[in-house]
C-alpha positions as CSV (number, residue, x, y, z in Angstrom):
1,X,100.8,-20.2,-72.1
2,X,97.7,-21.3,-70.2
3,X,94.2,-21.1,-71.9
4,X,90.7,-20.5,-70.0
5,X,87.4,-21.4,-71.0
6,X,85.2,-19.3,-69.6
7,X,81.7,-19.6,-70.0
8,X,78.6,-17.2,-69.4
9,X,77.0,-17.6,-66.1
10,X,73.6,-19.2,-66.4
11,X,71.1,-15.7,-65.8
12,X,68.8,-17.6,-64.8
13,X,69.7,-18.0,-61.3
14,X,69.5,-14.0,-61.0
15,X,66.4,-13.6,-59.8
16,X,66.4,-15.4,-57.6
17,X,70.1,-14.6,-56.0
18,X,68.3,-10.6,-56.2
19,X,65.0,-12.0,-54.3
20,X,67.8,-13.4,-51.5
21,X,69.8,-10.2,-51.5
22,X,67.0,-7.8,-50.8
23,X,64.9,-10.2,-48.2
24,X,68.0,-9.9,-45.9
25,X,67.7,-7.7,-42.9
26,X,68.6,-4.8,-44.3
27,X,66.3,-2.3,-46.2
28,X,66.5,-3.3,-49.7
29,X,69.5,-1.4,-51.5
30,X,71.1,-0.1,-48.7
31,X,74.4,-1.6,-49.3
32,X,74.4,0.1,-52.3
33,X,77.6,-1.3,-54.6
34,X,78.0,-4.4,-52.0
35,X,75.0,-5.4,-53.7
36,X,76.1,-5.2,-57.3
37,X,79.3,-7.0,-56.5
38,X,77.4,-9.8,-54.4
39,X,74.9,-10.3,-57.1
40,X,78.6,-10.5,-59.7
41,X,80.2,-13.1,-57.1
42,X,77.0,-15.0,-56.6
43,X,76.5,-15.6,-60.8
44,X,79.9,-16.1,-61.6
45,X,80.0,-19.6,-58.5
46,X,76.3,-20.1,-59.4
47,X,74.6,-20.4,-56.0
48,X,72.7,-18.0,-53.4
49,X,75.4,-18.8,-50.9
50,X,78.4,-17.2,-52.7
51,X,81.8,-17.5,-50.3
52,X,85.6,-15.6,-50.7
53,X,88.2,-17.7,-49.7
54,X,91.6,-15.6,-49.1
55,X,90.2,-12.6,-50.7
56,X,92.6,-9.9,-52.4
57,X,92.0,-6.2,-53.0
58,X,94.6,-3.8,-54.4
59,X,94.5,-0.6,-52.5
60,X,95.6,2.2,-54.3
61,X,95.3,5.0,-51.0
62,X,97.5,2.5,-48.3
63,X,100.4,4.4,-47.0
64,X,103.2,2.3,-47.4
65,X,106.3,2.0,-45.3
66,X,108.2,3.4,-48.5
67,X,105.9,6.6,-47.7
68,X,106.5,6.6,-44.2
69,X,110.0,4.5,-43.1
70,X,109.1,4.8,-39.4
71,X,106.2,3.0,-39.8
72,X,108.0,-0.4,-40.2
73,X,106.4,-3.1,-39.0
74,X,103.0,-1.3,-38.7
75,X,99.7,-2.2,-40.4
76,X,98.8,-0.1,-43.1
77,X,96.7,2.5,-42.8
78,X,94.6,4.4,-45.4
79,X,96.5,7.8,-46.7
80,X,93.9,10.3,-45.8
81,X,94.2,9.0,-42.2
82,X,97.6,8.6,-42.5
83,X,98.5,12.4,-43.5
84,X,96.1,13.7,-40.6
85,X,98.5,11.5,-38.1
86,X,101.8,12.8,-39.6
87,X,100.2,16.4,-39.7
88,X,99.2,15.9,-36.2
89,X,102.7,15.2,-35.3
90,X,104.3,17.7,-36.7
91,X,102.1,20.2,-35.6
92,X,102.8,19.0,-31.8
93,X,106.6,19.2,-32.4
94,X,105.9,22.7,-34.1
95,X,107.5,21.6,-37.9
């Protein structure tokens, strides 16, 4: 079994990592949770340039091709937008 030592991140680099996040061109908040989760990222590496390399996200509302077969070898799309095409389609063909 692996063990981790994780250790706090060092708040002292939050002020400033907050100064760089709102002197961007952008009005200040207006990325809303971005920001939170840029400020988490940017504590937890310890700089003001924080960088994702091969980023993964779990998406809960991706159709899958287990959801819709035909869509094999398709990118995924997100379900809302995914019902509204299938309902489109059957609406045309009059199901």
């Amino acid at each position: 079994m692996k063990t981790f030592h994780i250790e706090k991140p060092d708040e002292n680099l939050r002020p400033s990592i907050i100064d760089k996040i709102n002197n961007l061109t952008k009005p200040k908040g207006s990325l809303g949770r971005l920001e939170e989760i840029a400020l988490q990222i940017a504590l937890i590496q310890q700089t003001l340039t924080p960088a994702l390399h091969k980023p993964v996200t779990e998406r809960s509302d991706l159709a899958t091709t287990e959801q819709f077969p035909s869509w094999r070898g398709r990118r995924q799309l997100p379900l809302p937008t995914a019902w509204f095409r299938t309902e489109n389609r059957r609406r045309r063909r009059g199901l």
